[in-house]
C-alpha positions in Angstrom: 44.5 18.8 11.6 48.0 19.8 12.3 48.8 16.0 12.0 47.7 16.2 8.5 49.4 18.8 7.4 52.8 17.3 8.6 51.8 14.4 6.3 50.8 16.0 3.7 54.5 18.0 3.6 56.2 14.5 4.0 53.8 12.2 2.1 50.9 14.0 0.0 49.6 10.3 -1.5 49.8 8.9 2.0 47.3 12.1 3.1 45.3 10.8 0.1 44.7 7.1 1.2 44.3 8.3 4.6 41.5 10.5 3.3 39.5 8.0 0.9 40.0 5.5 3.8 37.7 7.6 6.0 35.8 8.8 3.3 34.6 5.2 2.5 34.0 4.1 6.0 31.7 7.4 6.5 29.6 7.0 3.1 29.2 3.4 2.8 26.6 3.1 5.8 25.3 6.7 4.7 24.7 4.6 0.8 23.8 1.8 2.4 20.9 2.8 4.5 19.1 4.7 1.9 19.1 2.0 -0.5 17.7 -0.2 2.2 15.1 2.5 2.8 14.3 2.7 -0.7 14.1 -1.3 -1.2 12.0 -1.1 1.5 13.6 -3.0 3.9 14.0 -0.4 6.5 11.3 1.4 6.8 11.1 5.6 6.2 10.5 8.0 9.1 7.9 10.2 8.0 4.7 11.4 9.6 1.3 9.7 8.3 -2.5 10.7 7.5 -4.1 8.9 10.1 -7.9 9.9 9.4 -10.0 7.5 7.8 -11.6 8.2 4.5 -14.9 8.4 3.1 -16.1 5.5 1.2 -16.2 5.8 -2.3 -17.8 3.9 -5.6 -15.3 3.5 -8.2 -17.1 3.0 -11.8 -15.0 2.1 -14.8 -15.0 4.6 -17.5 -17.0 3.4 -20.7 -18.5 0.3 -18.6 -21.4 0.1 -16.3 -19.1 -2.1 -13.7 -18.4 -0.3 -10.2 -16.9 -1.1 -7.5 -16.9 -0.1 -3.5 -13.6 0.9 -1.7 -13.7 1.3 2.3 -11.8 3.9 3.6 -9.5 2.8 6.4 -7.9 5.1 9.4 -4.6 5.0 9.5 -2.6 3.7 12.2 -0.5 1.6 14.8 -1.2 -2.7 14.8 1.2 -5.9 16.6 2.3 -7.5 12.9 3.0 -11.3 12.6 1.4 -14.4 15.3 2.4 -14.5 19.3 3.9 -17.8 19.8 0.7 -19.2 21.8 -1.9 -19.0 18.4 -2.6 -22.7 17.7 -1.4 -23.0 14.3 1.1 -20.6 13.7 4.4 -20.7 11.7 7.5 -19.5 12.1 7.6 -17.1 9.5 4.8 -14.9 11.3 7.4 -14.3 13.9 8.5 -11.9 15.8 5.8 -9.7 16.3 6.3 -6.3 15.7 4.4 -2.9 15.6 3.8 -1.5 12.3 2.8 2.0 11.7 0.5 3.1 8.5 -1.5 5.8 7.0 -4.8 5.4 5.8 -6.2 4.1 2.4 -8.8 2.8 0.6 -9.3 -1.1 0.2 -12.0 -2.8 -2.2 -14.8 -4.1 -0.7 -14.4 -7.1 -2.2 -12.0 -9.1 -4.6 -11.5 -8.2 -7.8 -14.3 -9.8 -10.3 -14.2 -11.2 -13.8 -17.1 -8.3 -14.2 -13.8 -6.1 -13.5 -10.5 -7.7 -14.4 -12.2 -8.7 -18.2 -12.8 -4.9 -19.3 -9.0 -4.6 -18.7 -8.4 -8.2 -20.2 -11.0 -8.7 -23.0 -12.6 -5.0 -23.2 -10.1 -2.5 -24.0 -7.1 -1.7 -25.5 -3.6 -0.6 -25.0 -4.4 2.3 -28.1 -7.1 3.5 -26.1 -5.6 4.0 -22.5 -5.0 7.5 -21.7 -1.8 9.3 -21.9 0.0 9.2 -18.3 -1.0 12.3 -16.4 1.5 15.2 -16.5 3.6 14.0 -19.4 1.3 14.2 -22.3 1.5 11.4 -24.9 2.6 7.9 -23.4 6.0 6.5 -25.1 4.4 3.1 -26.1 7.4 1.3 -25.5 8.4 2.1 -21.7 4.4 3.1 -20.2 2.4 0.6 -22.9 0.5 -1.8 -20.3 0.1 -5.0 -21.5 -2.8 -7.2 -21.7 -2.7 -11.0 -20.4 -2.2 -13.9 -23.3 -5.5 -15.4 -24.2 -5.9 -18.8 -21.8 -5.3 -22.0 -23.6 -8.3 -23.3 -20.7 -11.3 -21.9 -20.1 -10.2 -19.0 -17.4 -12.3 -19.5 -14.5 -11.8 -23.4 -14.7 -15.6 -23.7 -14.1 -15.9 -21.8 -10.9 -18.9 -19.5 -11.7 -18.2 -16.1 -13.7 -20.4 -13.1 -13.2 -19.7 -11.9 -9.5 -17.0 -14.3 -9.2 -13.3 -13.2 -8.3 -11.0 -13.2 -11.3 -8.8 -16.5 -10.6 -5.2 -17.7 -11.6 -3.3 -14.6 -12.7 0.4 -14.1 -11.8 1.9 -11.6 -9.4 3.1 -9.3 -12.5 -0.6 -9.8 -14.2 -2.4 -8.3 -11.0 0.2 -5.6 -11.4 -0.2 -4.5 -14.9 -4.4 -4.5 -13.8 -3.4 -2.0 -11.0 -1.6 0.2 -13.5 -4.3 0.0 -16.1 -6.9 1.0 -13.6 -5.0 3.9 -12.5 -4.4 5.4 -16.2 -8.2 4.9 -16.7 -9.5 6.1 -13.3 -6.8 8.8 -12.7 -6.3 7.7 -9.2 -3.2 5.2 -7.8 -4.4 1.6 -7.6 -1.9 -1.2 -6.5 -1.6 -4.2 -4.5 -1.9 -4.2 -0.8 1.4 -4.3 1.1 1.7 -7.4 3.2 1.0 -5.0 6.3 -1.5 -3.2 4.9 -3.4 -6.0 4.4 -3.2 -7.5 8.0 -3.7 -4.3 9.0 -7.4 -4.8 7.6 -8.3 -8.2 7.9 -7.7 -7.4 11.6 -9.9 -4.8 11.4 -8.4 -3.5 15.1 -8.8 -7.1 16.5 -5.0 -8.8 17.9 -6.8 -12.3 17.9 -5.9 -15.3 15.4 -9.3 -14.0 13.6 -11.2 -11.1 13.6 -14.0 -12.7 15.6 -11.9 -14.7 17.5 -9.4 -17.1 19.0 -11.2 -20.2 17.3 -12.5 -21.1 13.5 -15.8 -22.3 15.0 -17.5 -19.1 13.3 -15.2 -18.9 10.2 -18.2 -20.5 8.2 -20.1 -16.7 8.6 -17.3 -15.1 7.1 -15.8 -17.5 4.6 -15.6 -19.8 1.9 -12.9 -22.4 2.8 -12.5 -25.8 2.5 -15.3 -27.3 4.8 -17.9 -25.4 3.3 -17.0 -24.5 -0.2 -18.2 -28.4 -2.0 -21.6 -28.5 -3.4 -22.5 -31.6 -5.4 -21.1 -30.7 -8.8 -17.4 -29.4 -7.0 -17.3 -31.8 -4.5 -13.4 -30.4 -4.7 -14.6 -26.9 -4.0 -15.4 -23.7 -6.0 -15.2 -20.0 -5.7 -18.8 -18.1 -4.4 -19.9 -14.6 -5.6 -17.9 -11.7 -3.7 -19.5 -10.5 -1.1 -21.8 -13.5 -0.1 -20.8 -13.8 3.4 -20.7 -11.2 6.5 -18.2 -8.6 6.4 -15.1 -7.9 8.9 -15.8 -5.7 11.3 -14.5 -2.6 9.0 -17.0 -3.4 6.3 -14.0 -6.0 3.9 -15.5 -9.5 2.8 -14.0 -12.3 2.0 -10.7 -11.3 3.6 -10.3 -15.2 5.0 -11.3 -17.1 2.0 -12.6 -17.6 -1.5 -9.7 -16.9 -2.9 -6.5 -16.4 -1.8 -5.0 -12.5 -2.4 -1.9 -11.2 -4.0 -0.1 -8.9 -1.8 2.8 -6.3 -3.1 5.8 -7.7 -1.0 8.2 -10.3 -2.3 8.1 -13.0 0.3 10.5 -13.9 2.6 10.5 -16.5 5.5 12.8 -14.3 7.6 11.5 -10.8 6.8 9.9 -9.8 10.0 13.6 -10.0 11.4 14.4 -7.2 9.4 11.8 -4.8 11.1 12.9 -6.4 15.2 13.7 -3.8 17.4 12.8 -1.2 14.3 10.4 2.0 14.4 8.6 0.2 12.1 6.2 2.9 9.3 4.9 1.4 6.0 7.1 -1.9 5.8 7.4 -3.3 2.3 9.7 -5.2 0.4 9.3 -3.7 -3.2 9.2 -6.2 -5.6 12.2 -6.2 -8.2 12.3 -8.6 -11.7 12.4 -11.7 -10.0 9.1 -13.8 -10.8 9.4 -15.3 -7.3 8.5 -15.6 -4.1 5.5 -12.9 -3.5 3.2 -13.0 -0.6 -0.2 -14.3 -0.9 -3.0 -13.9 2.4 -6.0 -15.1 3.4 -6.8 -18.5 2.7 -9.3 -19.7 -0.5 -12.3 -22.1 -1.5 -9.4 -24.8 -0.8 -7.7 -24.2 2.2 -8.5 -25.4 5.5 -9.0 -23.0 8.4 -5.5 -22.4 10.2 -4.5 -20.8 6.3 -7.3 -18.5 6.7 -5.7 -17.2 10.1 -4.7 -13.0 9.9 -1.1 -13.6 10.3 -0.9 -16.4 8.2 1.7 -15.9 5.0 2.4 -18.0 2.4 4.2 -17.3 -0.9 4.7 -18.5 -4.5 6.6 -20.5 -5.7 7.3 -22.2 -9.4 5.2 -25.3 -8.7 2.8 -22.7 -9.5 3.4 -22.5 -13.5 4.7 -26.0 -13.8 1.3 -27.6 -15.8 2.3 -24.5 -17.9 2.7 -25.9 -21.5 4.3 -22.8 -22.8 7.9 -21.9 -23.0 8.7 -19.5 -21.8 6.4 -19.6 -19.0 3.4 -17.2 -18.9 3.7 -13.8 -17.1 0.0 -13.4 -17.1 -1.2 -17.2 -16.0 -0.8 -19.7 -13.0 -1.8 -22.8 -14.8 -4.2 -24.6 -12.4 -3.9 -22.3 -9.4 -7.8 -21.4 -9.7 -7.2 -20.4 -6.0 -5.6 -17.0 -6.2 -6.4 -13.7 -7.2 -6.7 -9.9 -5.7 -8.2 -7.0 -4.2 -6.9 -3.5 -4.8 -6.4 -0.5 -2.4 -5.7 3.3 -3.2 -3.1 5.4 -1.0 -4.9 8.7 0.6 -0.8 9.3 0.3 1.3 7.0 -1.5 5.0 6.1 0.3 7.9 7.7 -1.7 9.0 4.2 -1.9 6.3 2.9 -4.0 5.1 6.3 -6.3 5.4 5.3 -9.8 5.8 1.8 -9.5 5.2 -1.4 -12.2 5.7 -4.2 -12.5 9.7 -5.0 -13.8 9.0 -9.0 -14.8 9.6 -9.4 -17.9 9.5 -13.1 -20.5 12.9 -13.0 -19.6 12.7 -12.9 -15.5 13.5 -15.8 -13.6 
């Protein structure tokens, strides 16, 4: 202190780089690790609901079509593949423990039955106001409704009971936000943990019923038993048609594949090493790509149906896309993704409020 005040009698602009010299090493870090924090790429210390909740049925208001959401217990699983699972990649490395509260997950995948009363059925005039601020302003909380298809939508896979097929990342969004407005509860995607998290069901091996694929066939449409005569290529089944995991969740390995919240990255699990490790996510920002997709589909073989096994988008997924710009709302020809939604018993401060930022615009 005393040193300070010498220099500031002999040399007061000295004294003042001196101070924003320190100043910035101190608050840079301080700036730094809140945004990460907030992006998501460190995760928040916080403590979590652990108890699991009750089941509920979820029916959409003015329709007769309900859903089931499982309520899942909260908390502690080994994220990503050990290095001895046949079939792993490299992205599913290192393994690291991930902490999460509980939630509810569907049941099942989202159906047409569902997705078209948000698609076809309503509209944007008639959703309700968002709750606590009164009348909507139509041009920042409007949700918008996917472009009609140019093909038919479910590309001949089967409709009624079927899981909606071939919408983008930003289109699964936009369905989470609708169904919130109408329902008055949060509905989004699944982080990419929270979905391990429950396909794992509190197993640690490659699959929930084991180290092999010999019984996926119980559990799954994939590749080696999803042709019948008129799709010798393979088709999509009615949700639900196979056995459950054990917490009560079909068609986590299969059917289709499922959009998760995160944006991918090859390398993200080195983010988390070493890390107390609560509610990981990378929050998706305007960019149109890479996000994560789990589980496998009608298509894949059985090491893509794995738990730990990631994979994420890319745009060889719009190319057969006539339109220019792209299509927010379509993946021409990908008739092997779509979506299951879960609801937070408490949503992370990280993700409260969020939509979708992609735009005609986004790259």
């Amino acid at each position: 202190m005393f040193f300070l005040l010498k220099l500031l009698d002999k040399n007061q602009l000295t004294l003042r780089f001196f101070y924003l010299l320190v100043l910035s090493s101190l608050s840079f870090p301080l700036y730094s690790q809140e945004k990460k924090i907030k992006s998501g790429l460190i995760a928040e210390k916080e403590s979590l609901k652990l108890e699991k909740p009750k089941n509920y049925i979820e029916k959409i208001p003015k329709s007769s079509v309900q859903f089931e959401m499982i309520g899942i217990p909260g908390g502690k699983f080994m994220m990503g593949s050990p290095e001895s699972e046949v079939g792993r990649n490299k992205d599913e490395s290192p393994q690291h423990e991930v902490e999460l509260g509980a939630f509810w997950i569907g049941k099942c995948e989202v159906t047409w039955d569902e997705f078209e009363i948000f698609w076809q059925l309503s509209k944007p005039e008639d959703d309700p106001p968002l709750k606590g601020v009164g009348k909507s302003d139509p041009k920042t909380d409007a949700i918008t409704r996917p472009t009609p298809t140019y093909v038919e939508a479910d590309y001949g896979h089967g409709h009624e009971g079927h899981p909606a097929i071939c919408m983008t990342h930003h289109c699964a969004m936009e369905y989470c936000r609708w169904l919130s407005r109408v329902t008055g509860k949060t509905y989004r995607l699944p982080t990419e943990a929270e979905w391990e998290y429950a396909a794992r069901a509190g197993t640690k091996s490659a699959y929930f019923f084991g180290e092999n694929a010999d019984k996926l066939g119980d559990y799954a449409w994939y590749k080696k038993n999803s042709p019948t005569e008129e799709k010798q290529r393979g088709t999509t089944y009615k949700v639900g048609s196979k056995k459950a995991n054990p917490w009560g969740l079909h068609d986590m390995y299969g059917n289709v594949s499922e959009w998760c919240l995160d944006h991918y990255q090859p390398n993200s699990y080195d983010l988390f090493k070493n890390k107390r490790c609560i509610r990981p996510v990378l929050v998706p920002t305007d960019k149109r790509f890479s996000h994560v997709v789990r589980g496998g589909s009608w298509a894949d073989d059985a090491l893509r149906c794995r738990s730990a096994c990631r994979r994420g988008s890319d745009p060889s997924w719009i190319k057969f896309d006539p339109n220019e710009p792209k299509s927010i709302f379509w993946l021409t020809k990908m008739d092997v993704i779509g979506f299951r939604v879960i609801c937070p018993v408490d949503e992370q401060p990280n993700l409260r409020g969020l939509k979708s930022k992609v735009t005609r615009e986004s790259e």
